[in-house]
C-alpha positions as MATLAB code, in Angstrom:
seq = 'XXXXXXXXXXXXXXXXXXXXXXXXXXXXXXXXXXXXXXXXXXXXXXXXXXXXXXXXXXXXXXXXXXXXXXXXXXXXXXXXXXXXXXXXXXXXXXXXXXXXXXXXXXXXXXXXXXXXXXXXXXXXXXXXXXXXXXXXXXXXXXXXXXXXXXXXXXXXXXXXXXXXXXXXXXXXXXXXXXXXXXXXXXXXXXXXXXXXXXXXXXXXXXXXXXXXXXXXXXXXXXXXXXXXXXXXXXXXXXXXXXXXXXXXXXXXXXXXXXXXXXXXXXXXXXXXXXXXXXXXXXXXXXXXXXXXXX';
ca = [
     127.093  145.514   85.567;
     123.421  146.978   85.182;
     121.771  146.116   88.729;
     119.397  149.032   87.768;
     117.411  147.718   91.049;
     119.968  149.052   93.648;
     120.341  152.685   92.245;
     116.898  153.222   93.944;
     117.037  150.718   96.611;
     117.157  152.406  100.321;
     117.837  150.746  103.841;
     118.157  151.674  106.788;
     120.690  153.268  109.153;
     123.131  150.310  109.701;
     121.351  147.804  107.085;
     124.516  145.756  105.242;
     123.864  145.530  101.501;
     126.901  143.370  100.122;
     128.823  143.951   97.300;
     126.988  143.305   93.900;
     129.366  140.921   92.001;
     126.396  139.151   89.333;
     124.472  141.050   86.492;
     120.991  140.209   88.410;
     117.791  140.010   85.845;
     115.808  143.208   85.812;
     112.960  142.209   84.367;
     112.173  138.860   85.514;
     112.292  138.129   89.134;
     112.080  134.232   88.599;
     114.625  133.686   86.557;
     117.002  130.309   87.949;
     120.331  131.692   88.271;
     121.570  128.639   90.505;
     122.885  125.885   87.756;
     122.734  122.409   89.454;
     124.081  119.409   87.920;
     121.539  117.016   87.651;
     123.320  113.911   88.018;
     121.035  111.391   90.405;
     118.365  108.835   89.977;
     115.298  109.917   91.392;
     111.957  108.351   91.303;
     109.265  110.059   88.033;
     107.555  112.461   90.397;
     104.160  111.747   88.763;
     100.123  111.068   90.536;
     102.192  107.307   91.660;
     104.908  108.783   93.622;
     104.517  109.288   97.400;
     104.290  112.438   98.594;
     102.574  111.595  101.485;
     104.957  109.231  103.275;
     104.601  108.700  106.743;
     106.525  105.029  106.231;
     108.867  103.873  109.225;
     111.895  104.442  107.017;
     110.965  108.002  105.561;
     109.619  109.322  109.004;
     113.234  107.693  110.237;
     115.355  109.273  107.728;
     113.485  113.026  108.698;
     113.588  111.705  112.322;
     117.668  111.914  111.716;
     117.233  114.583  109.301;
     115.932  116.927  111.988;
     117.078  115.994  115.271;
     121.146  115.133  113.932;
     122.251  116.494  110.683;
     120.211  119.886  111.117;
     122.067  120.167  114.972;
     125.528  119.485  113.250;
     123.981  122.159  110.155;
     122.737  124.021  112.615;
     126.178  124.717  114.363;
     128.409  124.483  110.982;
     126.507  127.451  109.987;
     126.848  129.500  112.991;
     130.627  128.509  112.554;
     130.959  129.208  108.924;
     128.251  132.065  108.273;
     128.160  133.439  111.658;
     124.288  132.390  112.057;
     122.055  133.966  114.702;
     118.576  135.333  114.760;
     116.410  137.772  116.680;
     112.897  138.343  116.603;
     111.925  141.668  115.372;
     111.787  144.122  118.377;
     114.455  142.394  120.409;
     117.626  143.909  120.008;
     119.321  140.835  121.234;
     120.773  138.246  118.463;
     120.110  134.610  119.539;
     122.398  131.381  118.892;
     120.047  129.543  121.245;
     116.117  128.743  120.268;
     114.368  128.733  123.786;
     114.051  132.237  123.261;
     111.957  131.733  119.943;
     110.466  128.956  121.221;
     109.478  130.553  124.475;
     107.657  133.068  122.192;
     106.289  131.197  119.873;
     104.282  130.056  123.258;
     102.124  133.248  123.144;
     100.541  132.943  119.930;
      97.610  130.340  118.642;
      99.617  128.031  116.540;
      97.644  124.937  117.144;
      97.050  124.048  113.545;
     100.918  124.471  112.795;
     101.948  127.760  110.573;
     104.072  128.397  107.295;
     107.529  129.709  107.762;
     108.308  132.243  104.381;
     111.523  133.955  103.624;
     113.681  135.517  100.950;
     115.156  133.295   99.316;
     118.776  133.835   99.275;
     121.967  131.498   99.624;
     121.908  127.833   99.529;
     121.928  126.980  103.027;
     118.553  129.786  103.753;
     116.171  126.764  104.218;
     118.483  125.517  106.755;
     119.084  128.819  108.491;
     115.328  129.514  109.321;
     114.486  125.851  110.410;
     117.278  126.139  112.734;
     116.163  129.503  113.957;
     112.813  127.827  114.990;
     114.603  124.645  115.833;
     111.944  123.432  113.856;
     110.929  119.368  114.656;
     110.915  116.832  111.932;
     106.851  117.620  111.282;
     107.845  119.884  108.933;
     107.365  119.672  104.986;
     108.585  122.098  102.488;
     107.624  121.709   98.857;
     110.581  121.527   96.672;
     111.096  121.904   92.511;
     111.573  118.124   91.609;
     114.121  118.367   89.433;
     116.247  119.722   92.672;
     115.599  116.105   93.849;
     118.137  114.743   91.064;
     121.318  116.776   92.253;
     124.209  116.271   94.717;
     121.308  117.686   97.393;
     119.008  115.045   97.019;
     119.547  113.377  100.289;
     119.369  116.860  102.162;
     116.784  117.927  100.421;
     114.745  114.686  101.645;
     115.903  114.572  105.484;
     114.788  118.366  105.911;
     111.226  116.889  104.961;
     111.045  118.322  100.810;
     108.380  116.988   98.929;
     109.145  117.494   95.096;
     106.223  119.591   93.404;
     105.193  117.902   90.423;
     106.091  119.714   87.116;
     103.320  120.621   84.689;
     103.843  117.860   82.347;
     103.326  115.232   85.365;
      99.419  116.006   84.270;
      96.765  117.606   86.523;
      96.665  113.927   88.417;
      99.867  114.754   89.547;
      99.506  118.214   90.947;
      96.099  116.420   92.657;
      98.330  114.123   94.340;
     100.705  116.399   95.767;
      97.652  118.482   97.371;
      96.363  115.600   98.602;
      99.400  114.895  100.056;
      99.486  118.274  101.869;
      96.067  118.389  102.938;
      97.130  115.127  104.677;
      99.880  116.774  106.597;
      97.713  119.597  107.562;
      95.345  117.438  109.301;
      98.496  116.036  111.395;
      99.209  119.637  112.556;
     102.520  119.327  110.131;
     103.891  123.607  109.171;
     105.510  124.259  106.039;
     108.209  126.231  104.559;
     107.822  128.192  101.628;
     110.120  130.660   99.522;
     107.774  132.530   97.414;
     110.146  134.401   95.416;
     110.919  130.645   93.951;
     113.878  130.765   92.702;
     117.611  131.293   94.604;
     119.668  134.613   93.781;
     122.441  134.370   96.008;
     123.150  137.639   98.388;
     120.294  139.618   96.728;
     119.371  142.360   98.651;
     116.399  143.580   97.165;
     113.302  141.981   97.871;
     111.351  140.225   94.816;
     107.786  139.501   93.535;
     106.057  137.309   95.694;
     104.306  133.901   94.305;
     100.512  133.330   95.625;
     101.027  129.257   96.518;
     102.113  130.066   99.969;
      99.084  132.126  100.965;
      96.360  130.261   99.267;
      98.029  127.625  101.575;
      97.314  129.804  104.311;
      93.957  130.630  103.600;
      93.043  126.942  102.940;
      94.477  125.423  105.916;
      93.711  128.308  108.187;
      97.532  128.577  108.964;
      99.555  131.797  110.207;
     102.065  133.241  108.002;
     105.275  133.465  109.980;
     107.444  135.693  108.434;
     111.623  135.808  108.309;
     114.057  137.705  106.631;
     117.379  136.565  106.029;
     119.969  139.092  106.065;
     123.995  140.190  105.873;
     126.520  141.358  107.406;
     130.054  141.914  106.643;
     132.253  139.001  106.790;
     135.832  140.395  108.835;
     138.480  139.926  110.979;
     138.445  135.845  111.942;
     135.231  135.197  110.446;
     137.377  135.339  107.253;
     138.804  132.336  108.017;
     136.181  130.240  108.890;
     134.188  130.284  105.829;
     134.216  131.408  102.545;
     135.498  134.771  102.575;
     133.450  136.441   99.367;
     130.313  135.617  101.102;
     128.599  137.627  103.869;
     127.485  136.596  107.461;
     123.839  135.753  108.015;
     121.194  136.283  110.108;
     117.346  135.868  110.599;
     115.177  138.442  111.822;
     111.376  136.657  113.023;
     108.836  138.423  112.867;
     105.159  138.253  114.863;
     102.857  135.432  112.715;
      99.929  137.184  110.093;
      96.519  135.068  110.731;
      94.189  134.306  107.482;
      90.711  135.578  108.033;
      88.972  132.942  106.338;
      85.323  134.724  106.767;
      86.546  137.158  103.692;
      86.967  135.859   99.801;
      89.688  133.695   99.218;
      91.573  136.198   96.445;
      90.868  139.052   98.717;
      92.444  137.393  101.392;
      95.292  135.857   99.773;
      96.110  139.108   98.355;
      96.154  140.917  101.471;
      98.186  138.010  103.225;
     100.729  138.354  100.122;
     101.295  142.277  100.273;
     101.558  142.479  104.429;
     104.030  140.065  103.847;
     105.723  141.253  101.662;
     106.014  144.518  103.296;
     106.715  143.003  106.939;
     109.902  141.035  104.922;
     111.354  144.619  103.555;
     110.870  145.955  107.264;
     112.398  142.951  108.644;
     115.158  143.290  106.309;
     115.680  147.085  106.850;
     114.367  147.528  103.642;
     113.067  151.196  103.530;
     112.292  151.356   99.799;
     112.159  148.395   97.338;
     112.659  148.545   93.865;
     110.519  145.483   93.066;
     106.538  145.200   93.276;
     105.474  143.085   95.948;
     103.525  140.772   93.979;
     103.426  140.166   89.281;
];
């Protein structure tokens, strides 16, 4: 395998890079390597569909969604993957979210934030909402065509909204802002992976997309940053999950505030590359062989 992007990759003292078992792209960092079967109806997500649903039944089903099947999620992956967090500084790991929550309490987050992370394994999403113990006013925006696989009823609960695809038109894509200019006003935070696309137990960290921080800027919203990282997978916890894949972890780190007084590119930029650079820290990440941005 070729992996030129690990020769050159350093981590810390202690830092768990798992074994590298899939010829990873080296040249393009958002390449799809995850291969869904799209086999589900699911609405055209075009300018009619509703991305901005606050309807009794949709704000049931990500009533559920949040306070039921993320619990049983929540604790499935602490079973099966080991799950705990920490946030950066603390040397304790958590399984609990009152500490998180407790200090979450010191920081301005009155107009909500944005969660990012690396985006990693399929159950990632899952792993940082339940690190937050997030509450069902929470929206992440999804690729639609995700919305027609075996996931599409997860994928709804944990509050997705499908992101039109170019050929929807530009009505479409006005829609779907509209939509999330809506939840801002409601105090809603967001989720966002900007390295787009899934490569499962990737180490190294890859090219950040803008969309998240021009959200930031926009809605004057903190950046929250996580990294989700690995750890070897021994002794019992062989048995109670799947044995090729590592442990996980989230590391939290302290929110990055928008000034909004400065340009918008100027400021999205500099949002993009400190997060970028808190992610590698967060994931003991001492030198990265991607850029932090394309």
């Amino acid at each position: 395998m070729k992996n030129k992007r690990y020769i050159d990759l350093k981590v810390t003292e202690g830092t768990y890079v798992p074994p590298v078992t899939t010829d990873y792209p080296e040249d393009d960092p958002y390449v799809g390597l995850y291969r869904p079967v799209y086999d589900r109806e699911f609405p055209a997500v075009d300018a009619g569909y509703p991305y901005f649903d606050l309807t009794f039944a949709n704000r049931l089903r990500v009533f559920l969604g949040y306070d039921v099947v993320l619990r049983i999620v929540g604790w499935w992956l602490r079973v099966g993957y080991g799950l705990r967090w920490r946030i950066e500084g603390d040397r304790r790991w958590h399984r609990s979210s009152c500490p998180v929550r407790r200090w979450l309490s010191r920081f301005d987050l009155s107009r909500g934030a944005i969660t990012v992370a690396n985006h990693c394994y399929r159950h990632d999403c899952a792993s940082v909402l339940a690190a937050f113990h997030a509450s069902h006013k929470c929206r992440i925006p999804m690729f639609a065509p995700n919305f027609r696989t075996r996931d599409q009823f997860y994928l709804r609960i944990i509050g997705g909204v499908p992101i039109p695809e170019p050929e929807s038109g530009l009505s479409a894509m006005k829609a779907f802002n509209s939509a999330f200019d809506e939840y801002n006003k409601l105090g809603y935070w967001f989720h966002v992976f900007p390295e787009a696309k899934r490569w499962d137990w990737y180490k190294p960290l890859r090219p950040f997309q803008k969309g998240a921080f021009t959200m930031a800027y926009k809605y004057n919203k903190p950046i929250i940053p996580c990294a989700v990282t690995y750890r070897p997978r021994t002794g019992l916890w062989r048995l109670l999950g799947p044995k090729n894949e590592p442990l996980t972890q989230v590391v939290i780190g302290e929110p990055i505030y928008p000034d909004v007084s400065r340009p918008r590119g100027e400021e999205t930029e500099r949002l993009l590359q400190q997060t970028h650079a808190t992610i590698c820290r967060l994931a003991g990440i001492e030198h990265n062989t991607w850029p932090s941005s394309l």
